[in-house]
DSSP file (Angstrom, degrees, kcal/mol; ACC not computed):
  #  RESIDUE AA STRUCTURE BP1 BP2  ACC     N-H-->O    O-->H-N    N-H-->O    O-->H-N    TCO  KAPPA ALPHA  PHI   PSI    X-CA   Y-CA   Z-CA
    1    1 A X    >         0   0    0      0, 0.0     3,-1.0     0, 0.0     4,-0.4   0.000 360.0 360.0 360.0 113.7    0.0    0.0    0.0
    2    2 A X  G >   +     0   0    0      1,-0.2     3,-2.9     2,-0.2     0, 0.0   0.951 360.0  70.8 -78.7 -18.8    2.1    3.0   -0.9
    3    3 A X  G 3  S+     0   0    0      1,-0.2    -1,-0.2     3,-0.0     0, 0.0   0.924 100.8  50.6 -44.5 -28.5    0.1    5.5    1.7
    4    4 A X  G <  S+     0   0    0     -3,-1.0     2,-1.4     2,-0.1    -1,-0.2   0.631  88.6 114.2 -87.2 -19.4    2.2    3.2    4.8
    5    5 A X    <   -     0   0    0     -3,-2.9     2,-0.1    -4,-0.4     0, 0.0  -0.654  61.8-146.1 -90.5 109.5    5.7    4.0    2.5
    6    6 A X        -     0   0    0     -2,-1.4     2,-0.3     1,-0.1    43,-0.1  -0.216   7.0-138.7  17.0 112.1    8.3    6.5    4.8
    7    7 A X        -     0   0    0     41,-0.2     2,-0.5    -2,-0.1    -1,-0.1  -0.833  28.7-146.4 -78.9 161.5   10.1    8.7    3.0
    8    8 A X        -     0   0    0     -2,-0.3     2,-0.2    39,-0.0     3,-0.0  -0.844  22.7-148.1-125.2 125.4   13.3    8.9    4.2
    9    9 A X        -     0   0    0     -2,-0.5     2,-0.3     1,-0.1     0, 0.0  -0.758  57.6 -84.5 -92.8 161.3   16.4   11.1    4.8
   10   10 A X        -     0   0    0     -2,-0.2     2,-0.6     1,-0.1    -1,-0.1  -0.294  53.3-149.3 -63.4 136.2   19.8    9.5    4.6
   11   11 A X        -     0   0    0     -2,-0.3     2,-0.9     8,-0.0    -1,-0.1  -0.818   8.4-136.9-108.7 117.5   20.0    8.0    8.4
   12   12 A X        -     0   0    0     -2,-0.6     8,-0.3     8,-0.2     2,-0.1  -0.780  22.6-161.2 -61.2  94.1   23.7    7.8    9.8
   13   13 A X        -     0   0    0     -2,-0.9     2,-0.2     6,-0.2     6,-0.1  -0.379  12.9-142.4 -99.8 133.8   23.6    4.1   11.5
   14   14 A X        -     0   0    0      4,-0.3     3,-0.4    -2,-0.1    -1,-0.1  -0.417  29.0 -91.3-100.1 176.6   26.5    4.0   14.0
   15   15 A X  S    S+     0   0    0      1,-0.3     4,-0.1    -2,-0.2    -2,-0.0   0.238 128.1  60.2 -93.9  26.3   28.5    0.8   14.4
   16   16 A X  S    S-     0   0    0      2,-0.3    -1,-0.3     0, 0.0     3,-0.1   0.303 120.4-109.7-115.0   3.3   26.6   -0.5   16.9
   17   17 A X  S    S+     0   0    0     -3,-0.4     2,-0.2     1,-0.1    -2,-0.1   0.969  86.3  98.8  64.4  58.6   23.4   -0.4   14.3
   18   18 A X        -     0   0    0     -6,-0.1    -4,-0.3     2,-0.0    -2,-0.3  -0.718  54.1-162.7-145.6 139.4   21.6    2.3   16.0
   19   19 A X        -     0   0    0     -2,-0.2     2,-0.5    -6,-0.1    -6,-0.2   0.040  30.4 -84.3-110.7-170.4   21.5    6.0   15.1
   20   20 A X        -     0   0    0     -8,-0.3    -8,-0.2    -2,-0.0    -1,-0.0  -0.975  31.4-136.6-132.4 123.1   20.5    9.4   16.7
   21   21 A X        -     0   0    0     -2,-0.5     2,-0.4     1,-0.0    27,-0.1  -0.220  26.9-161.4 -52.6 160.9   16.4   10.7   16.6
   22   22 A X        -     0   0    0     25,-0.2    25,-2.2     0, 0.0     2,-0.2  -0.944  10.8-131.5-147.1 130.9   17.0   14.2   15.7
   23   23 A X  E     -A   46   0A   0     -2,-0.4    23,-0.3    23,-0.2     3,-0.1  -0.613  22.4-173.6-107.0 152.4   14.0   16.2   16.6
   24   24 A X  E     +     0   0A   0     21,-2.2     2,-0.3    -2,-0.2    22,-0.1   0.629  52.0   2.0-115.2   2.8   12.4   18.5   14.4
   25   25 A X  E     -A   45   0A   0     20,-1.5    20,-2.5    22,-0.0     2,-0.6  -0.999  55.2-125.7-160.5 146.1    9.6   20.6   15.6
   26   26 A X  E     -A   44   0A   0     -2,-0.3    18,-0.2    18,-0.2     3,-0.1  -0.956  24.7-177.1-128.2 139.1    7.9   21.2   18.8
   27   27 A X  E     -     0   0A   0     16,-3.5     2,-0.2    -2,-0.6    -1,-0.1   0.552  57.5  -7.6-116.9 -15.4    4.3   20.9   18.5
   28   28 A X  E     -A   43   0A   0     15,-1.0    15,-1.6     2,-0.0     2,-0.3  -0.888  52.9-151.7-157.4-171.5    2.4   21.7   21.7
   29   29 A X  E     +A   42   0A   0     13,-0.3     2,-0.3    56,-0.3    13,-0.2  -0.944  21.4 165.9-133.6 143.1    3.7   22.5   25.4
   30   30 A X  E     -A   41   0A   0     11,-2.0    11,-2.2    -2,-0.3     2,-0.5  -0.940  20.9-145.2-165.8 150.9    1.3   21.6   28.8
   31   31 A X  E     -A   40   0A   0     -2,-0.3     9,-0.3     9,-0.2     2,-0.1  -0.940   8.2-145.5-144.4 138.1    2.4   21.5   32.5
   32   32 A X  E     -A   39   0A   0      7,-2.2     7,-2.2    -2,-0.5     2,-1.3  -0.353  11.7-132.9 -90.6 153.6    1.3   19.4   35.1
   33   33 A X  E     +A   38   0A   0      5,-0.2     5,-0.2    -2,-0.1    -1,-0.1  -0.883  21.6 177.9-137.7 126.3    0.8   20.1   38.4
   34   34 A X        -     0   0    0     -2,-1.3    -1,-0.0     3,-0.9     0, 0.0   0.097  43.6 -85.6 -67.7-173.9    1.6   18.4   41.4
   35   35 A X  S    S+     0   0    0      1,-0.1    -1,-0.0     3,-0.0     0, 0.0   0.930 118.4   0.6 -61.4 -70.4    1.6   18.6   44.9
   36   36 A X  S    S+     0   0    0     -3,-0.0     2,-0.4     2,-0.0    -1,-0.1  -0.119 128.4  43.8 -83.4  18.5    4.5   20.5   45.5
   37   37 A X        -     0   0    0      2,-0.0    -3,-0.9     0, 0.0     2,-0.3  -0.894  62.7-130.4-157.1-175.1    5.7   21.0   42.3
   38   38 A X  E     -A   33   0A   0     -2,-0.4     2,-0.5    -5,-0.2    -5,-0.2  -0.937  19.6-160.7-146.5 129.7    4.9   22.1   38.5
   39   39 A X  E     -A   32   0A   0     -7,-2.2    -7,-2.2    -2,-0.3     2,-0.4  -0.944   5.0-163.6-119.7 109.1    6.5   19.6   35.2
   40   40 A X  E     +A   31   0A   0     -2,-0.5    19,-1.2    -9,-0.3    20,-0.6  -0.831  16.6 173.9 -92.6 123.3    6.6   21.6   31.5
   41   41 A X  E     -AB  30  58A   0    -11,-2.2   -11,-2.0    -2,-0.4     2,-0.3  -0.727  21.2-141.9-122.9-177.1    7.0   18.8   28.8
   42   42 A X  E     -AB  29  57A   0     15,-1.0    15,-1.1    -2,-0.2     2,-0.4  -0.764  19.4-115.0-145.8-178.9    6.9   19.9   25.3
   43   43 A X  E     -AB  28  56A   0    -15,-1.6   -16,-3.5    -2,-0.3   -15,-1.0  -0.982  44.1-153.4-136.4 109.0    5.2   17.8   22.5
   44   44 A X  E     -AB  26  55A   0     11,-3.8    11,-1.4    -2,-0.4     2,-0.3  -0.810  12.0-148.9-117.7 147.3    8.4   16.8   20.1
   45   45 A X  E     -A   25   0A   0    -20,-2.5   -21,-2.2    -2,-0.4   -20,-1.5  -0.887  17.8-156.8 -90.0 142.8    8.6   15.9   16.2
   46   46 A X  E >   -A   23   0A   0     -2,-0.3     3,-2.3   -23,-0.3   -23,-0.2  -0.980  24.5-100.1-118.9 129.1   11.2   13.6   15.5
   47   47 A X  T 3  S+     0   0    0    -25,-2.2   -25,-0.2    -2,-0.4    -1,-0.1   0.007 108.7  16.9 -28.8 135.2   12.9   13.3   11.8
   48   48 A X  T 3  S+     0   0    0      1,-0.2    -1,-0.3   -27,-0.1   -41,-0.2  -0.194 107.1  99.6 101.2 -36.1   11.4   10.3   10.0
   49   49 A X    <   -     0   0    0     -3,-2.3    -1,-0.2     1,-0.1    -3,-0.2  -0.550  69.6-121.3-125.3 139.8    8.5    9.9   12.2
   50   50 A X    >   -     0   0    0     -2,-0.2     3,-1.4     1,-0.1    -4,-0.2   0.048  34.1-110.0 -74.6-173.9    4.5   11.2   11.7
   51   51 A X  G >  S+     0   0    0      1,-0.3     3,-1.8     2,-0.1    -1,-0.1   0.992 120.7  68.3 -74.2 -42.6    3.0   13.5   14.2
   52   52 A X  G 3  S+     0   0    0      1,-0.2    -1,-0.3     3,-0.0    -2,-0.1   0.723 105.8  42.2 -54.2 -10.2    0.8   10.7   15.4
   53   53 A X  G <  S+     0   0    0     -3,-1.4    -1,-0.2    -7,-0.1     2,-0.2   0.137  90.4 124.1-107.6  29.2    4.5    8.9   16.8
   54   54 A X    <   -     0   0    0     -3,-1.8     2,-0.3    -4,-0.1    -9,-0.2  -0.567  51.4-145.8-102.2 153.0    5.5   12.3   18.1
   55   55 A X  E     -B   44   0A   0    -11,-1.4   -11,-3.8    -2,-0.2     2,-0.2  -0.707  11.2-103.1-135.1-170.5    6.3   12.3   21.7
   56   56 A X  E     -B   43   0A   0     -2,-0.3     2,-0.3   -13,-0.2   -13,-0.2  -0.620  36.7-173.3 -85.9 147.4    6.4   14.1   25.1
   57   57 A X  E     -B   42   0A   0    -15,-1.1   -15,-1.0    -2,-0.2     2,-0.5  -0.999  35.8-107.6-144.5 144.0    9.2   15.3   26.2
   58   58 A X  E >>  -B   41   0A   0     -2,-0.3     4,-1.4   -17,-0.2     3,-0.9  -0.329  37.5-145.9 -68.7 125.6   10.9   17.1   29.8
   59   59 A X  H 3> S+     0   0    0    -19,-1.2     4,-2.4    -2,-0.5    -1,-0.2   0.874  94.3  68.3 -59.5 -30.5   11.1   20.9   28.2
   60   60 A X  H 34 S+     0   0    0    -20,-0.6    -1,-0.3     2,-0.2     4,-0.1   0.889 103.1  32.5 -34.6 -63.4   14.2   21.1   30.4
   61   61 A X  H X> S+     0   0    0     -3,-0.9     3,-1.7     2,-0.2     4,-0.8   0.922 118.9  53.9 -79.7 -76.5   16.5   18.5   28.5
   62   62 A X  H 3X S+     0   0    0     -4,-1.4     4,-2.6     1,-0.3     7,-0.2   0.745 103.5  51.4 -56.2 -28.0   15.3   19.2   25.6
   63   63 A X  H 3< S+     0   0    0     -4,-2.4    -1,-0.3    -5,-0.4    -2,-0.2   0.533 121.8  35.7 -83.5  10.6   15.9   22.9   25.9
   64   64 A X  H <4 S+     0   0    0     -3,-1.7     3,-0.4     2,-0.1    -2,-0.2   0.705 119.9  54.1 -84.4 -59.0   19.7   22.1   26.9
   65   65 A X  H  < S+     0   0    0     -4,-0.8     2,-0.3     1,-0.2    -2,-0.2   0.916 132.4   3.9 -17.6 -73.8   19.5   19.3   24.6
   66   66 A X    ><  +     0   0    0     -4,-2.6     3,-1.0    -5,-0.5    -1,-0.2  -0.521  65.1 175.4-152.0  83.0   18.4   21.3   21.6
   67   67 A X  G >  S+     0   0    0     -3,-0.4     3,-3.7     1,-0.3    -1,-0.2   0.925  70.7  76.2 -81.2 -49.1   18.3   25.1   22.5
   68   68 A X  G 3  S+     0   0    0      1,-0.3     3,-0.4     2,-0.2    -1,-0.3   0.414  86.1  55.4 -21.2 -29.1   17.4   25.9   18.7
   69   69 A X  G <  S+     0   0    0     -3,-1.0    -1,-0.3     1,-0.2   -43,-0.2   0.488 102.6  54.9 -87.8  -2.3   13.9   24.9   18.7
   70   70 A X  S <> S+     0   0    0     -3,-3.7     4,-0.6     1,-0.2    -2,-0.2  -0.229  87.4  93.4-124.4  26.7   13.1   27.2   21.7
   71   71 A X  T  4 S+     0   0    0     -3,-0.4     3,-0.3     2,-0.2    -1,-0.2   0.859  96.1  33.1 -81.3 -47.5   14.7   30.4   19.4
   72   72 A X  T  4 S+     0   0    0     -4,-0.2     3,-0.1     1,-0.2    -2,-0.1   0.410 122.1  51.7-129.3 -20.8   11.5   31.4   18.0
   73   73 A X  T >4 S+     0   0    0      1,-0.1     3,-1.2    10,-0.1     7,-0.2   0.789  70.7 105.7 -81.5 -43.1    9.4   30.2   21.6
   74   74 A X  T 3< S+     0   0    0     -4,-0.6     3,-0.4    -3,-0.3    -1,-0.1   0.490  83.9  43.6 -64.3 -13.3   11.8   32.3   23.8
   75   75 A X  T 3>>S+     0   0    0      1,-0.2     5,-2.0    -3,-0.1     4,-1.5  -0.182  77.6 133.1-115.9  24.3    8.3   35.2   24.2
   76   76 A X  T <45 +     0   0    0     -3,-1.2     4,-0.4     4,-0.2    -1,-0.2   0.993  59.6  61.7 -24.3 -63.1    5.7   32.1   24.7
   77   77 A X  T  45S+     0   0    0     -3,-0.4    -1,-0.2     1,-0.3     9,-0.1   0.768 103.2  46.8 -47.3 -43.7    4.2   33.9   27.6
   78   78 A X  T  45S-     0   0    0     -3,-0.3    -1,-0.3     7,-0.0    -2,-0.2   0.989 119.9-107.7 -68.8 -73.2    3.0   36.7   25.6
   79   79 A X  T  <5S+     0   0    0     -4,-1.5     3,-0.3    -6,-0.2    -2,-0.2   0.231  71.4 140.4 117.5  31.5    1.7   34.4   23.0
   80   80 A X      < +     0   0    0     -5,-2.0     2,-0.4    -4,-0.4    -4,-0.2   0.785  68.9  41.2 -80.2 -16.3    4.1   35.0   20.4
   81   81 A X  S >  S-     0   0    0     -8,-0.2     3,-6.4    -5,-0.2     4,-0.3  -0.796  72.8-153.7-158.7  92.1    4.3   31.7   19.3
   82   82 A X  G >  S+     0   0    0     -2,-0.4     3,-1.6     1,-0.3    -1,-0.1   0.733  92.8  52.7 -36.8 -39.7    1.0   29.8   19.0
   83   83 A X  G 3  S+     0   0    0      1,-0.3    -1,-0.3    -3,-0.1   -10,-0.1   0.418 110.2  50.8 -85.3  22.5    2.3   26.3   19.5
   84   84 A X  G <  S+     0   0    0     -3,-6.4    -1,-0.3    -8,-0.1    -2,-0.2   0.659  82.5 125.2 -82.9 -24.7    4.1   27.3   22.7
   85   85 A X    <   -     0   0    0     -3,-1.6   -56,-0.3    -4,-0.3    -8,-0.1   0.118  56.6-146.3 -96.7 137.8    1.2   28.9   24.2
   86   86 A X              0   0    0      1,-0.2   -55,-0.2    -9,-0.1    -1,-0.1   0.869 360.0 360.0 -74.6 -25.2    0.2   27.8   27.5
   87   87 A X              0   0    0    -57,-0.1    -1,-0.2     0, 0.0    -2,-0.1   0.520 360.0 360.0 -60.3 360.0   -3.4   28.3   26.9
């Protein structure tokens, strides 16, 4: 069925036969609240993979991780940048 066929970028395979996700997008933000505390994840696209496999991630490591995707976020709060928005 070609709707199920991947397209593909070339994927570097290390020699141990496993490579590195490389993320491409961040698609939503939410934070949960605890008793004593408050957890921001961020909602991440990863190269290769559809939005339905896209996954949660702590907004912490990923913004050490891969500061570059939170360039365009850094004026969330205001609502500059819908798919940060906390609302």
């Amino acid at each position: 069925d070609p709707s199920f066929i991947v397209k593909t970028e070339n994927v570097g395979i290390k020699d141990n036969l496993s490579y590195e996700e490389i993320p491409v997008q961040i698609l939503d933000r939410q934070v949960r609240k605890l008793r004593t505390k408050e957890v921001a994840s961020v909602k991440v696209l990863w190269r290769n993979q559809f939005i339905e496999e896209a996954t949660w991630e702590a907004e912490g490591d990923m913004k050490k991780r891969y500061p570059h995707l939170f360039e365009s976020g850094e004026n969330s709060d205001q609502g500059t940048n819908p798919l940060l928005s906390t609302s």
